[in-house]
N, C-alpha and C positions, 0 to 999 in steps of 0.2 A: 427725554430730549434735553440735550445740554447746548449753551451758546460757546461755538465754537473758535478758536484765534484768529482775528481779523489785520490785516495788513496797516497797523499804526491804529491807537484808539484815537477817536474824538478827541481831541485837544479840549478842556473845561473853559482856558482862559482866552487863547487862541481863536486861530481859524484855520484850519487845513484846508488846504486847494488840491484841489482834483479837476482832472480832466472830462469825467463822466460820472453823473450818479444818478442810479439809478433806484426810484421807489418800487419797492415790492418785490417779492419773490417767489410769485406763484409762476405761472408757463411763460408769460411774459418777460419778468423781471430775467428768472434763468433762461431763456432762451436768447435776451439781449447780452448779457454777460459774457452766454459760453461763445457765442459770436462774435464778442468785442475780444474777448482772449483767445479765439482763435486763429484773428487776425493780427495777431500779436500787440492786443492792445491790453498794458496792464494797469493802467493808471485812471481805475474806476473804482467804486464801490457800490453794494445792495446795502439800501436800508430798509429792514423788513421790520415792525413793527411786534409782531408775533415771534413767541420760541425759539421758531425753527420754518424751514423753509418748506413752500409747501400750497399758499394761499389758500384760494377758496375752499382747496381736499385738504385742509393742517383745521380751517374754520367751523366744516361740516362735518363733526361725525355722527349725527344721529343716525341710529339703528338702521341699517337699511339701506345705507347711503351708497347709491352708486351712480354713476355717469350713463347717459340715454343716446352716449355715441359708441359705435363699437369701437370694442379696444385696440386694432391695429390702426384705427383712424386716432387713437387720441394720446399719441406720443409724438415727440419730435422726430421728425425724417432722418436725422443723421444720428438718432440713439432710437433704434426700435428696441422695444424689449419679448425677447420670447415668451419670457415668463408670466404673463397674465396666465389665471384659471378660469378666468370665464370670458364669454364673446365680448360682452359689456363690462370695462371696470370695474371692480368696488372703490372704495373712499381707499380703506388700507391701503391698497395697493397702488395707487395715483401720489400719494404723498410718499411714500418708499419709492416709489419709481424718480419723481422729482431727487428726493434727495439725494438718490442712490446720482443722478445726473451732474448735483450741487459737489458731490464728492468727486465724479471722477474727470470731471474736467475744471477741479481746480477751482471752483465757485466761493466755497467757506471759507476761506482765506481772506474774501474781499467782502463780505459781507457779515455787518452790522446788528446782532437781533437784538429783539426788543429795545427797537432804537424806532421809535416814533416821529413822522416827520410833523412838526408845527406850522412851520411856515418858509415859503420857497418865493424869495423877491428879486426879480431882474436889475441888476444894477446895471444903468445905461452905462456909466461914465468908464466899466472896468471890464462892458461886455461880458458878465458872469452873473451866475444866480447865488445869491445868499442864503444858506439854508441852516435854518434851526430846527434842532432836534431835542428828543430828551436825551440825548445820549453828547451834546456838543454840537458846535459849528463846522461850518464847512464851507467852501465857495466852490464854485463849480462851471467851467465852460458851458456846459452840456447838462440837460438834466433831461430823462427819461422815464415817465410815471408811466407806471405800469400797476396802479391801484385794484385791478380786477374787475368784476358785478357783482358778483355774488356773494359776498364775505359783509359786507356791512347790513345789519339784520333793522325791521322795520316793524316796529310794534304799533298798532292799527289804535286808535282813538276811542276806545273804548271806554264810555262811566263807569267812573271806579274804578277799574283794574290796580289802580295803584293800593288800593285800598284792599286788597284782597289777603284773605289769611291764611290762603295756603303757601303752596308753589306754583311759582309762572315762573315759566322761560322759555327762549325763542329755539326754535329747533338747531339754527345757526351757533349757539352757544346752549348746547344739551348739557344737560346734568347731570353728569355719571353717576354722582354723589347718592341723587336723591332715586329712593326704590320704589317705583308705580305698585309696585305687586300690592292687589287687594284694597284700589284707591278707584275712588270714583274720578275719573279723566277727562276733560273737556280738549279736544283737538280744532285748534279753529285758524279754519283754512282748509281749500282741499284741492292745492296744487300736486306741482311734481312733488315736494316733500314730504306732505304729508300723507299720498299716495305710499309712496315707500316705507316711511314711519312709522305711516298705523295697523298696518298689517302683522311688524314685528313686535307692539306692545299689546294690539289687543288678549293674545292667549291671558297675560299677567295679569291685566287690569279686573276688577269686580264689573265698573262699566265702564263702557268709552262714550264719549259723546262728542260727536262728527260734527260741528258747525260752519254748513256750507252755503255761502253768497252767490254764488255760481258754479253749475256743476261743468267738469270739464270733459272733452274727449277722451276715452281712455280706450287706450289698441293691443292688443296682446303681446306679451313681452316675447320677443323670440332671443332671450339672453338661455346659454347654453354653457355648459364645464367645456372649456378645453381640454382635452386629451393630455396626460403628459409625452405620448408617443407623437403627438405632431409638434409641442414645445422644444421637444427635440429636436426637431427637424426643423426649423425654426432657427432654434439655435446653431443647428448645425452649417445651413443653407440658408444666409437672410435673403437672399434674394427670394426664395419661394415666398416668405413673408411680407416684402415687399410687393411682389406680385397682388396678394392678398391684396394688401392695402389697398391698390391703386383702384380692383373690382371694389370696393368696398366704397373708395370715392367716389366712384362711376354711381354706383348705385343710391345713393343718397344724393347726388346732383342733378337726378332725375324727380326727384320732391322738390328742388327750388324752381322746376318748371313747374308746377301747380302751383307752389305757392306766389308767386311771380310773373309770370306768362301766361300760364293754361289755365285756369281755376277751374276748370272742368275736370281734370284730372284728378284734384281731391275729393269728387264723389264715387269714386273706387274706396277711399279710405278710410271715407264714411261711411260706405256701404258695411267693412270690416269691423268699425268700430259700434256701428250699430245691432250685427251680429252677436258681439260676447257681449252687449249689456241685453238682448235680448234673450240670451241661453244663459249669463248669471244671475240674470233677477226678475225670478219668475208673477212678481206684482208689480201689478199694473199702475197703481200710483206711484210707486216708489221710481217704478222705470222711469213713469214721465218726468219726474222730480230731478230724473241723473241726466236727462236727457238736454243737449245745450240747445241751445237757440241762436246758436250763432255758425258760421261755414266753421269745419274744422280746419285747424291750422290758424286759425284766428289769436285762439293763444295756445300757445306749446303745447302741443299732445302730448298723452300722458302713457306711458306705458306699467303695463301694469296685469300681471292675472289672477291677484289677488288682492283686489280693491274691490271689487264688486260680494264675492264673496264673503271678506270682512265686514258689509255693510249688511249683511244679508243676518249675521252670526247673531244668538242669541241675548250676549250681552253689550250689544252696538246699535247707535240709536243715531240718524240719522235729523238731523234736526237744520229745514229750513227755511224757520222764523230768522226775522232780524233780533242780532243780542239788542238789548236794550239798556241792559247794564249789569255789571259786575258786582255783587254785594260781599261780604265779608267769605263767604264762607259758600255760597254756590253764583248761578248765572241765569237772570231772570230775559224771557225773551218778548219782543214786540206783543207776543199772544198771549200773554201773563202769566206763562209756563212759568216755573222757579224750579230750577234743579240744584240740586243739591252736588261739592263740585271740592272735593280736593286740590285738585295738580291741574292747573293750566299751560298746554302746551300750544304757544302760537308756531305757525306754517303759516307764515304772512309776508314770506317771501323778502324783498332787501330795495337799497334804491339804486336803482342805473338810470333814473332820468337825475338825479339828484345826491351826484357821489360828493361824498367831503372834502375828498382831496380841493375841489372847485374852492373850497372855503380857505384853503391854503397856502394858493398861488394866485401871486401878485404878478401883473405883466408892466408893460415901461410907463405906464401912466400912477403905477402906482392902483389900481384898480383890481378888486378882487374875481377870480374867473368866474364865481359864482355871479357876480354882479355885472361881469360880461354878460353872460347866458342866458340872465333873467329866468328861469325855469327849462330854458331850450337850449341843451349842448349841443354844439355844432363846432365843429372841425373840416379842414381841408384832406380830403382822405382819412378822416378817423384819427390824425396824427398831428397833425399841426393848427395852431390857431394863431390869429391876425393880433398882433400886438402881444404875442408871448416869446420873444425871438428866442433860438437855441431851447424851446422843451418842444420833445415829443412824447403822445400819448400812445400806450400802446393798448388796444381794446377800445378804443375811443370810441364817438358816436359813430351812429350807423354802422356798426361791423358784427352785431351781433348777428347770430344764424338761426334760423329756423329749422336745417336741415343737417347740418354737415357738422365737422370742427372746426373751435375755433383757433385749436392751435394752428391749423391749414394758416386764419388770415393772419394772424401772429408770425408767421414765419414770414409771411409776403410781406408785413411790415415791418417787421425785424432789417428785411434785404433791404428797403427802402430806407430805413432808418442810418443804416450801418453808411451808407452811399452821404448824408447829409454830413454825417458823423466825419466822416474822410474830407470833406472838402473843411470841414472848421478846422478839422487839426494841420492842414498845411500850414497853415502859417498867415495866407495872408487874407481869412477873412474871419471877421470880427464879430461877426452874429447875418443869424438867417431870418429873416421875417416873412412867412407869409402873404403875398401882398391880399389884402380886402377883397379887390374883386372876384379874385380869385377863387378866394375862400367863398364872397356869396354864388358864384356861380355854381360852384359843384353843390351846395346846399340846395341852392334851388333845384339844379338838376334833382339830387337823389328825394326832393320832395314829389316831383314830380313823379318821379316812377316809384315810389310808393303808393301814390295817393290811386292807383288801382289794382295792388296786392291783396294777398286775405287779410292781413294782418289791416288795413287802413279799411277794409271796402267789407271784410268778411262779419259785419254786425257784434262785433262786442269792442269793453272796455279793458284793456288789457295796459300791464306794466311798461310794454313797447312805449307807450303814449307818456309824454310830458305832462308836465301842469299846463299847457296850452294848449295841450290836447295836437300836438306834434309827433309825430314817430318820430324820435330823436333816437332808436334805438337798434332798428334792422337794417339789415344791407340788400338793398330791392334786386339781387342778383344772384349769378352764380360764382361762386368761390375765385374759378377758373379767371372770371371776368376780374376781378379785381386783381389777384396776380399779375395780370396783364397792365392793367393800368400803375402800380408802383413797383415795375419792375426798372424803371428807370428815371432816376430823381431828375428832374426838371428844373434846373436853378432858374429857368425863368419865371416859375412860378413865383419867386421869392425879390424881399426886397435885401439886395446884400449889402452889407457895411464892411469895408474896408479896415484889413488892421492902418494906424498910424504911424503908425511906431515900429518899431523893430519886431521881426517875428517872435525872437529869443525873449522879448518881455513881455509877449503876449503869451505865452504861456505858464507864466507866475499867478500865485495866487492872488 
């Protein structure tokens, strides 16, 4: 991966002014781009942080790594790709796919890598945001963060760990380098990753050791090889794949009614999930040990049909003591167990109640976002916040899924976005500010219809939850529903500032 020619460098001494920029360049970041240059907008840039373009799938490649949405749902509408091999993504494949998008609609030309954003401050007096980089300055009408969830990696507070002599590292940032074969392995976590991870290193490892806090849902994976005789046809006829796709929406928007509406309906899927840990693990401690205690769907099911197996194998050791502490050279637990511990591999998942970027951006007060939010992010549609005029977020609160894609709500805010985007560039307005009430209303709404989802009501502690112990993180509906709501930008919603002055000088830098 090489960083490719961008449309003018960062000026070192300077400041270049742009009309749009954009952080990140995972499905958000490129999907705001290829849409601003499709409507003939070319006076933007991606500032991507990493390599090469790609986000979360450029972040994650440990062993294993693939996506738990099916692959005709988890591409962009206007670039379907025939070419997946399997019904579910892998990592490879998602990040080739993006790029392969980066190239051909003219993306790498305007974006930046390994260009890090520092800091992004609203200057009232010029109606622009000031942004530093390691790569140089910039001003910007418009700014568009599009930071991700999953990419920023979250190492759990454990004594000692720093003190450890072997190797540790977070799954988010794997270490091709270093070779498991014939090492005693400690895996700690046992989410979606490390379901997928530990299956592909235990054959290598001497032993593994499973260190789980909560055991989770886990449902039989129904990922399957695509044919290359129907990738053809595919290719040959999108609309057949299209067709696909829409069945495939259909069918996972029928899980946001359980998870949302009907909670009754997720005892069908517990029923399932209860089955394969019931016929792959034939002890009866062990079952009860895997078995949650909480409504499935509570936190992300796990799919998987060989996780249960892997725990079951002879040199896989299930282990659910609390760690107690990390010592030089193994891992002693709450029940004065000490195991003895080469390679430390955390599965400890990332922060989306608590992403960086907040640490970043400054709004007209001069106030850091993080220090808006207090521990609880909240936005007006996931997109806009009250005293940040001209930034929108893409991925923002509340729009994660429990069931579907997310590039689906990406898109719908993408349209929403692009519509904001249109009325700043005429001319005669000078910044868009969300007004406050606004903004607490729909918060309080989308509290409200959380507060009897699985995710709020279904008995466990999950990442969904803030430091306040907020869902600051799911969208309490269906896909469809939110489409509907920003499909058409409401300038009432906002407080508008007039340009002053001549249109012609309101767009200098």
């Amino acid at each position: 991966m090489s960083d490719r020619p961008v449309i003018g460098a960062l000026p070192v001494g300077g400041v270049r002014g742009i009309a749009v920029a954009i952080v990140g360049a995972g499905f958000g970041g490129l999907g705001m781009a290829i849409r601003l240059k499709q409507q003939g907008v070319d006076d933007f840039v991606v500032l991507e942080r990493a390599s090469d373009v790609g986000g979360t799938w450029l972040a994650n490649t440990y062993p294993g790594c693939q996506c738990d949405v099916p692959s005709n749902l988890y591409s962009f509408s206007f670039a379907p790709n025939p070419g997946w091999t399997h019904s579910y993504p892998l990592q490879p494949q998602i990040q080739q796919y993006l790029r392969r998008c980066a190239e051909r609609f003219g993306i790498l030309e305007h974006t930046h890598l390994n260009c890090e954003l520092h800091e992004a401050a609203w200057d009232s007096a010029s109606g622009r945001w000031r942004i530093e980089t390691s790569s140089g300055r910039l001003s910007a009408k418009i700014l568009v963060a599009a930071p991700g969830l999953l990419s920023e990696p979250v190492a759990p507070p454990i004594p000692g760990l720093d003190g450890f002599g072997g190797t540790v590292f977070h799954t988010a940032r794997w270490d091709h380098e270093h070779d498991l074969t014939g090492e005693r392995v400690a895996l700690i976590g046992t989410g979606a990753t490390a379901v997928q991870a530990g299956p592909q290193i235990r054959p290598k490892v001497a032993r593994l050791h499973v260190f789980q806090r909560t055991p989770g849902w886990v449902l039989p994976h129904p990922d399957r090889a695509i044919p290359r005789s129907l990738s053809r046809v595919y290719a040959r006829v999108p609309a057949i794949q299209r067709v696909a796709r829409r069945g495939v929406y259909a069918m996972r928007e029928v899980l946001a009614a359980g998870m949302t509406h009907h909670r009754r309906l997720l005892g069908l899927v517990e029923l399932v999930a209860r089955a394969q840990l019931r016929v792959q693990v034939g002890d009866r401690v062990t079952r009860a040990q895997l078995t949650p205690r909480y409504d499935v769907g509570c936190k992300r099911a796990l799919l998987s049909n060989d996780w249960y197996p892997m725990l079951a194998a002879s040199n896989t050791e299930l282990v659910t003591a609390p760690i107690a502490e990390v010592r030089e050279r193994s891992i002693v637990t709450a029940d004065g167990v000490e195991r003895p511990i080469d390679s430390i591999i955390l599965a400890t998942g990332f922060r989306p109640t608590d992403p960086p970027i907040a640490y970043r951006l400054r709004g007209t007060d001069g106030q850091l976002l993080a220090d808006v939010w207090k521990g609880s992010p909240q936005a007006y549609l996931g997109t806009a916040i009250s005293g940040f005029p001209n930034l929108f977020l893409l991925y923002g609160p509340n729009l994660n899924l429990g069931h579907s894609s997310i590039v689906y709500m990406l898109e719908s805010q993408i349209h929403y976005v692009l519509q904001a985007i249109a009325l700043l560039r005429r001319g005669d307005v000078k910044a868009l500010d969300v007004r406050p009430a606004v903004q607490r209303a729909y918060n309080e709404d989308i509290a409200r219809r959380l507060s009897t989802t699985v995710w709020n009501a279904g008995g466990c502690a999950s990442w969904y939850l803030d430091a306040n112990g907020r869902n600051s993180t799911m969208w309490p509906d269906y896909t469809f529903r939110y489409r509907r709501r920003v499909d058409h930008f409401d300038v009432a919603d906002y407080d508008v500032e007039p340009v002053t002055h001549s249109p012609a000088a309101a767009t200098t830098a």
